[in-house]
Structure formats: structure tokens, C-alpha cells
KEKOL-165555 format. One record per residue: residue in three letters; x, y, z of N, C-alpha, C, O in turn. Coordinates in pm, whole numbers, padded with zeros to 5 digits, always signed. Example, Ala and Ser with C-alpha at 12.3 -4.5 7.8 and 13.67 -1.06 7.14 Angstrom:
2
ala+01319-00569+00780+01230-00450+00780+01320-00330+00780+01424-00332+00846ser+01285-00225+00708+01367-00106+00714+01290+00003+00787+01341+00114+00804
REM end
This chain:
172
unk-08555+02438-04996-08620+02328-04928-08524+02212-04915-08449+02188-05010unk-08518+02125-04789-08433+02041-04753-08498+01895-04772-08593+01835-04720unk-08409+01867-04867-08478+01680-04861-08423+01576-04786-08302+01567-04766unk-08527+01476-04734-08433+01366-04615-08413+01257-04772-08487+01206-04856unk-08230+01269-04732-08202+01176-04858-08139+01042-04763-08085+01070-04656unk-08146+00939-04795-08020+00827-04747-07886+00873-04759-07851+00977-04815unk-07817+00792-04706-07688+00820-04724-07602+00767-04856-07511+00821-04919unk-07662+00650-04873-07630+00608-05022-07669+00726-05147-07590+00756-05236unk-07779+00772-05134-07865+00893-05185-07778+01012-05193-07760+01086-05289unk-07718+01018-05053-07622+01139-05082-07476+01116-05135-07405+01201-05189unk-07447+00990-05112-07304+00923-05212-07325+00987-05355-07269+01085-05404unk-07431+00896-05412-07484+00945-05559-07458+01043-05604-07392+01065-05706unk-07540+01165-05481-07585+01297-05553-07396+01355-05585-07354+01391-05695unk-07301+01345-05432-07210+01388-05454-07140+01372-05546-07063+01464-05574unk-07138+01220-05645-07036+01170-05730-07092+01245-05832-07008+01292-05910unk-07239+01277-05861-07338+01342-05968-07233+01446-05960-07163+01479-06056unk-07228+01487-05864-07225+01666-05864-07047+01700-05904-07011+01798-05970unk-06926+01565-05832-06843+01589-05899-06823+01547-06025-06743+01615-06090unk-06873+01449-06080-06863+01426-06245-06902+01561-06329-06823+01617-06406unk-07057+01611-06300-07050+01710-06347-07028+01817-06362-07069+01873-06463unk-06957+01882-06271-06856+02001-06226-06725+01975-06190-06682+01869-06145unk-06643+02115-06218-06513+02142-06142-06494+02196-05942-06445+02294-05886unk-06548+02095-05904-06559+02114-05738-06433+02148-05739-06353+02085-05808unk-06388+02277-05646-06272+02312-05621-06234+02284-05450-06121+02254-05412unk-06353+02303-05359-06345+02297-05228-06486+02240-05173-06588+02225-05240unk-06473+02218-05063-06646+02163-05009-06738+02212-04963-06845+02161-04931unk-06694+02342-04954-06792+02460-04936-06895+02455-05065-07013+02422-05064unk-06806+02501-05187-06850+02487-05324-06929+02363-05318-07051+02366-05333unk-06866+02261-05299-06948+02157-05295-07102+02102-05184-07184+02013-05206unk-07094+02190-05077-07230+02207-04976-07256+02289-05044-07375+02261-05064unk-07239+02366-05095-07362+02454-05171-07433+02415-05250-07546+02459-05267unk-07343+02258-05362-07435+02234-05471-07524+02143-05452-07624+02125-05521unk-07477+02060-05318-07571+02004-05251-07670+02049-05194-07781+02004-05224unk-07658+02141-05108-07773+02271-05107-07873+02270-05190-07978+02206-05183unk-07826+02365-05291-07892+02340-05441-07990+02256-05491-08102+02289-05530unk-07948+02163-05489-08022+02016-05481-08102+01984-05391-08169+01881-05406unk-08117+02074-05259-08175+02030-05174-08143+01940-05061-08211+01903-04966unk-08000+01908-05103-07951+01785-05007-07888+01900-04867-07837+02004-04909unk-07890+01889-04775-07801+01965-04642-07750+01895-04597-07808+01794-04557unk-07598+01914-04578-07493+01856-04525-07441+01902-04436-07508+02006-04431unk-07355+01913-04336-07308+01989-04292-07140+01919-04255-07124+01806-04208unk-07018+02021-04290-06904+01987-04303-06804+01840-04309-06735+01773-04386unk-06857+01846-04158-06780+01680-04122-06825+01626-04191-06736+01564-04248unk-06937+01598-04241-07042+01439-04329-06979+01468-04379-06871+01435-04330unk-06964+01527-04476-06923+01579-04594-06818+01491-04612-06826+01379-04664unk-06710+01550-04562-06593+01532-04564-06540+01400-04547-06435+01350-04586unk-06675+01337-04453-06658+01183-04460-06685+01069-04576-06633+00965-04617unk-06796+01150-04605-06848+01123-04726-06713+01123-04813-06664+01011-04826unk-06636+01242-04881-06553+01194-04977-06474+01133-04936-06414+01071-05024unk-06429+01111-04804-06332+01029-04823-06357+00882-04822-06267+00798-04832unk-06524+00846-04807-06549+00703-04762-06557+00685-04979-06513+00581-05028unk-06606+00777-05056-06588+00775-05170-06436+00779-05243-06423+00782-05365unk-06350+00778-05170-06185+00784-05265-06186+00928-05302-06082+00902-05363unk-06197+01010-05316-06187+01145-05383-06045+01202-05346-05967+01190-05252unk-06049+01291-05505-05858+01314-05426-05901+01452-05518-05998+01466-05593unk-05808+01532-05490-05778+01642-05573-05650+01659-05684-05529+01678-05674unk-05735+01643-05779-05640+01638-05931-05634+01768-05986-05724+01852-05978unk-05494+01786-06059-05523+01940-06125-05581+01953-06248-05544+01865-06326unk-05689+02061-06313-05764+02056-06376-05705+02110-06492-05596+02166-06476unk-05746+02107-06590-05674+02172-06745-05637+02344-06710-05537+02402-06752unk-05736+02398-06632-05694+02534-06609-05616+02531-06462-05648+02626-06391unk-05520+02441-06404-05417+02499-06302-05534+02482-06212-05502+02375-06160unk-05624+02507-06170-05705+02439-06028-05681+02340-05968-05613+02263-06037unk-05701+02306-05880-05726+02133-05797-05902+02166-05768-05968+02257-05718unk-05929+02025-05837-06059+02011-05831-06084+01836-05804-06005+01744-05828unk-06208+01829-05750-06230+01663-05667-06237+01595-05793-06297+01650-05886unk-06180+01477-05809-06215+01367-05849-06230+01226-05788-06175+01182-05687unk-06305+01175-05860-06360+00979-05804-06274+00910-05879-06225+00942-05987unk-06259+00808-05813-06242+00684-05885-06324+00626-05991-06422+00609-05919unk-06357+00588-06089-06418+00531-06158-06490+00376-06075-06435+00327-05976unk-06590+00331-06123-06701+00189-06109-06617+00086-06192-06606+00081-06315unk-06572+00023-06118-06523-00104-06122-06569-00180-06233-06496-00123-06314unk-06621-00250-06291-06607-00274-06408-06734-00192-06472-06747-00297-06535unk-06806-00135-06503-06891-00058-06542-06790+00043-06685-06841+00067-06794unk-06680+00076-06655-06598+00121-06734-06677+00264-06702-06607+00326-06782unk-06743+00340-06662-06790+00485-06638-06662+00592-06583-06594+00577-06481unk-06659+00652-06637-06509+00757-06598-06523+00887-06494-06486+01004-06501unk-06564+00844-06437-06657+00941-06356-06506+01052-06276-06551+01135-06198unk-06390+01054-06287-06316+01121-06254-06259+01208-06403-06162+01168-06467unk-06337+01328-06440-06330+01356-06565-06285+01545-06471-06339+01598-06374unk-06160+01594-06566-06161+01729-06494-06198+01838-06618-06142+01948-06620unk-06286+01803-06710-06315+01867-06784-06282+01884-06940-06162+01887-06968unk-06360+01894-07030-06374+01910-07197-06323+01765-07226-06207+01745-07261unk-06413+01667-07211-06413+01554-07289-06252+01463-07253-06230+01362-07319unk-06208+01483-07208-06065+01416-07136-06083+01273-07229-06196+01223-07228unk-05976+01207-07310-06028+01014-07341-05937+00925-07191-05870+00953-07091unk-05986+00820-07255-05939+00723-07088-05735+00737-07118-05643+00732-07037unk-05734+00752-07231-05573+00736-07277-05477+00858-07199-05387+00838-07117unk-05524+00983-07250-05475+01115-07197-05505+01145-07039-05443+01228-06972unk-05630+01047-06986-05622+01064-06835-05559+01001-06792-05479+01054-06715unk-05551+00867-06807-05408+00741-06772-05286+00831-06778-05235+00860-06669unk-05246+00867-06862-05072+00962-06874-05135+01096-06781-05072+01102-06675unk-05209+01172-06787-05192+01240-06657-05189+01176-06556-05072+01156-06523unk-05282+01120-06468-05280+01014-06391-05168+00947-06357-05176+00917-06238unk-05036+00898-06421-04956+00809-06416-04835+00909-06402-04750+00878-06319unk-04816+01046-06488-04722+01169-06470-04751+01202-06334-04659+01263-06280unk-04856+01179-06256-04870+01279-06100-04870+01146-06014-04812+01151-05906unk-04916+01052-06044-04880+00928-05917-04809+00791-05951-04822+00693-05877unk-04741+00789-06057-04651+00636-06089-04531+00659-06024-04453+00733-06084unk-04499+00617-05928-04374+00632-05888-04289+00518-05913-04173+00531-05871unk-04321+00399-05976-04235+00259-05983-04327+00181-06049-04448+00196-06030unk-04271+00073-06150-04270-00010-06174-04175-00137-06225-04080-00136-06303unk-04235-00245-06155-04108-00336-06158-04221-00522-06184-04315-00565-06117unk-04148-00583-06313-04204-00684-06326-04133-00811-06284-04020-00831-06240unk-04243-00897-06311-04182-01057-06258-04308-01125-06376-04425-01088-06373unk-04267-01202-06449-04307-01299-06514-04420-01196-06574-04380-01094-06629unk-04559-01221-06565-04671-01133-06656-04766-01045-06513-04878-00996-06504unk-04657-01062-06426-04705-00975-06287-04611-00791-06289-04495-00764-06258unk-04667-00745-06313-04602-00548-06275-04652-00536-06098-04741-00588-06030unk-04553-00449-06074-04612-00401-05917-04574-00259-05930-04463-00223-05972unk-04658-00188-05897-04692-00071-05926-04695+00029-05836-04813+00041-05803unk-04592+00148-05750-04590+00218-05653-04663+00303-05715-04664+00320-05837unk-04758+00388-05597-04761+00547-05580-04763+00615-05481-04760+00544-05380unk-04766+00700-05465-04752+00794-05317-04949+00750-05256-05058+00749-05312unk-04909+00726-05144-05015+00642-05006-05162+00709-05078-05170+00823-05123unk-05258+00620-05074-05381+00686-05081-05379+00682-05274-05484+00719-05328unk-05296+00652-05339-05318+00699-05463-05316+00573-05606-05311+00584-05729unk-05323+00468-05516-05321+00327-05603-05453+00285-05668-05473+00216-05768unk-05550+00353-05575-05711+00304-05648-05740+00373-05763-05804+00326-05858unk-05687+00504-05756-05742+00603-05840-05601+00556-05980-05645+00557-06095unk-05521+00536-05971-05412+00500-06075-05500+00362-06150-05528+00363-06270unk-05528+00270-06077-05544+00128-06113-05716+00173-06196-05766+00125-06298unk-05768+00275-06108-05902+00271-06216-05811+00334-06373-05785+00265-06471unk-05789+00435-06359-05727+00493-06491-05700+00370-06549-05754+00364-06660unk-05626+00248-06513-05551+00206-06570-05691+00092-06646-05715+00052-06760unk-05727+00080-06571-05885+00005-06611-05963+00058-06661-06040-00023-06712unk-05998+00181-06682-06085+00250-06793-06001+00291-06949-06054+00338-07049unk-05858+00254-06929-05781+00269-07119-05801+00164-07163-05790+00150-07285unk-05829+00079-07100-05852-00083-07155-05754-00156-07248-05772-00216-07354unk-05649-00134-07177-05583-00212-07227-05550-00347-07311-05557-00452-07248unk-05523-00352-07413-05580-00524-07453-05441-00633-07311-05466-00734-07245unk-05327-00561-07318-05259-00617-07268-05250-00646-07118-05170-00717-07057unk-05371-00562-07067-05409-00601-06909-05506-00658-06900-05616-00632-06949unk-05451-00796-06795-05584-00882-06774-05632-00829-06672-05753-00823-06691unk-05603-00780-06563-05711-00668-06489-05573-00614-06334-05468-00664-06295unk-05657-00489-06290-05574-00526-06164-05575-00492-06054-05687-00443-06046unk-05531-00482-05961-05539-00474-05799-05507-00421-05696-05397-00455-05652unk-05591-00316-05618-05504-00214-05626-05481-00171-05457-05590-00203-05408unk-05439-00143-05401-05436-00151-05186-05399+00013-05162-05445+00110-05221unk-05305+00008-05062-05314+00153-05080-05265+00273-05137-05317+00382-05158unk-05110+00209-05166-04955+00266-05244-04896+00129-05364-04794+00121-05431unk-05009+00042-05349-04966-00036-05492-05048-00136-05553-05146-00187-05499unk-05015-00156-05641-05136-00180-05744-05007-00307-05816-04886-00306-05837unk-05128-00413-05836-05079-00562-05872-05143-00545-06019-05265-00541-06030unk-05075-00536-06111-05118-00540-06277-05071-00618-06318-04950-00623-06296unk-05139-00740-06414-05176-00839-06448-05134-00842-06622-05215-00756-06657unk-05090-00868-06704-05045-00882-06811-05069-01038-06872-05013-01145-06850unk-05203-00990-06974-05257-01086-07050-05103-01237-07110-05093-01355-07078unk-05037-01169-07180-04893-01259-07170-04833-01291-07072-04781-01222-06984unk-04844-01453-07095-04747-01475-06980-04604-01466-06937-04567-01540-06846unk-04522-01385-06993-04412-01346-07032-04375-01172-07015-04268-01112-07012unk-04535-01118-07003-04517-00960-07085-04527-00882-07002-04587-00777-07027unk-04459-00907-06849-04477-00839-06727-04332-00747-06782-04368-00631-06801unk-04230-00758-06802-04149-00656-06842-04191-00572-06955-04171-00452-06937unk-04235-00599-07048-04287-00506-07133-04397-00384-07087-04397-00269-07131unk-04480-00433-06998-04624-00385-06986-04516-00263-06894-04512-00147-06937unk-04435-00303-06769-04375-00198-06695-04333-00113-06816-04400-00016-06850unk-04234-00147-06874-04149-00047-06938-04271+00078-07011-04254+00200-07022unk-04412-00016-07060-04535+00051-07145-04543+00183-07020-04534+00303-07045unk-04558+00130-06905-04614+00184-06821-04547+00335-06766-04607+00441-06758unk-04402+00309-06731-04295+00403-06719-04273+00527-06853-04267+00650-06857unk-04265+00417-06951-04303+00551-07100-04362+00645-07039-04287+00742-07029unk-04514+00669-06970-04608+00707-06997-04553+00820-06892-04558+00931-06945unk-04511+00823-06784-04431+00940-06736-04304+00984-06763-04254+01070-06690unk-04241+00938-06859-04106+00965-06928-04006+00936-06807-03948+01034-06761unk-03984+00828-06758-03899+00749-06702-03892+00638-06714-03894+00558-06621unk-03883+00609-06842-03801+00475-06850-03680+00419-06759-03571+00472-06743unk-03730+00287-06700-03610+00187-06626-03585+00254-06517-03492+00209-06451unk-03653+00372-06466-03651+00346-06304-03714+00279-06242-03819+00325-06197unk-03677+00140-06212-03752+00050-06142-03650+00002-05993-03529-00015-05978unk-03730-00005-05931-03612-00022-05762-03582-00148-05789-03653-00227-05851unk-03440-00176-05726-03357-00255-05725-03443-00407-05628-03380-00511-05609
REM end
């Protein structure tokens, strides 16, 4: 049976459905909507995740499966790829597959990643909770991070670079 949902309604159900599963494709994923009763059909779909941020991350078992961005300050981790992940160990995955640069100025970091991949970095980076980030900002390939010290914009990079084992590649 088919339910008339809103479209906000079907935002929901989808983020429901990837938090709580390993969505591998959107087929998989019209089906679980299906399931639910929701009917979609391809294109929405597809608009749908992308009007949601969704990207495909690799999962503990070698898959690519959808993940979200996390809720803005809500702290909810809703981009989880399975068995309890903490915000710490998703940040260093997260930061190993899209940090491509960091480079400071005073208690300001600026933060590259490959296009499309700054929201989903900057939530990670906002759900480890850093004591040393005062919050941060994120467009499409870079992300403005904020360092509680006013001084501790070189430190926080170098914190940051650790975390993919490249220390001091920062562009000239």
C-alpha cells in the first residue's frame, strides 16, 4: 500500500532509512521506501539525495554505502556506516578519504577537499567536539575552522593533518 507522504516526510523517511541501514544503491534504497510504503520513483529520488548531501563512503566491509551529513548543531551522527563507529574514528576516516590541505593564519585553519566534500568533513569535524574548535564553515571544497585560541590556528592544522598521516603538507 502506497502512502501520500510530503516531501519533507520523504526527506525524513530517507535519512531514517540511511542511518539505519547499509544503502548500497537506490534501487535498494526505492525498495525500502517501498517497504515503508513511501513510492518514489528514480529521478525524485535521486534528487532527493542530493538536495540531502549524501555521498558514498566506504563501509567497514569494502562496500560504498550512502551517507548524510550530520544536524547542525543537534550533534546526531546520522552518517554512521555501521557497528557503533565513535565521532573520533569517523573524523580520521572522514579526514583519510577527503582532507586534502590544511593551512593556518592566526586561530583561522582553511581546510581543502575534493568538490562536494567540505559539508560532510566539517560535520565530522563538529560531531568529535573538539574542545579546541570554536565551530566551523563549510562551502563546497573548503571549510573555515575556527580555533578556540587565538593563536592555535597552526596547531589545530598540524592536529588536523596528523589525522591522515601527512603532516606539513600545507600549500604554499
Amino acid at each position: 500500500m502506497s502512502i501520500s507522504v510530503t516531501k519533507a516526510g520523504r526527506l525524513a523517511k530517507i535519512a531514517e532509512l540511511v542511518d539505519r541501514h547499509q544503502v548500497r544503491s537506490q534501487p535498494e534504497l526505492a525498495r525500502l521506501l517501498a517497504e515503508s510504503g513511501v513510492e518514489v520513483t528514480q529521478a525524485t529520488l535521486s534528487r532527493d539525495l542530493d538536495e540531502l548531501g549524501a555521498l558514498k563512503l566506504r563501509a567497514d566491509d569494502g562496500s560504498l554505502v550512502y551517507a548524510l551529513p550530520g544536524e547542525g548543531g543537534a550533534r546526531i551522527p546520522l552518517a554512521r556506516t555501521g557497528g557503533g563507529e565513535t565521532p573520533a574514528a569517523r573524523l580520521r576516516r572522514v579526514a583519510e578519504e577527503f582532507l586534502v590541505s590544511a593551512a593556518a593564519s592566526a586561530n583561522l585553519v582553511i581546510v581543502r577537499t575534493p568538490p562536494g566534500a567540505a559539508q560532510f568533513l566539517a560535520s565530522a569535524l563538529d560531531h568529535a567536539d573538539w574542545a579546541s574548535i570554536l565551530g566551523t564553515v563549510a562551502g563546497d571544497d573548503t571549510i573555515l575552522v575556527i580555533s578556540r585560541d587565538p593563536a592555535g590556528g597552526d596547531e589545530l592544522a598540524e592536529a588536523l593533518l596528523r589525522l591522515t598521516e601527512r603532516r606539513g603538507q600545507q600549500p604554499a
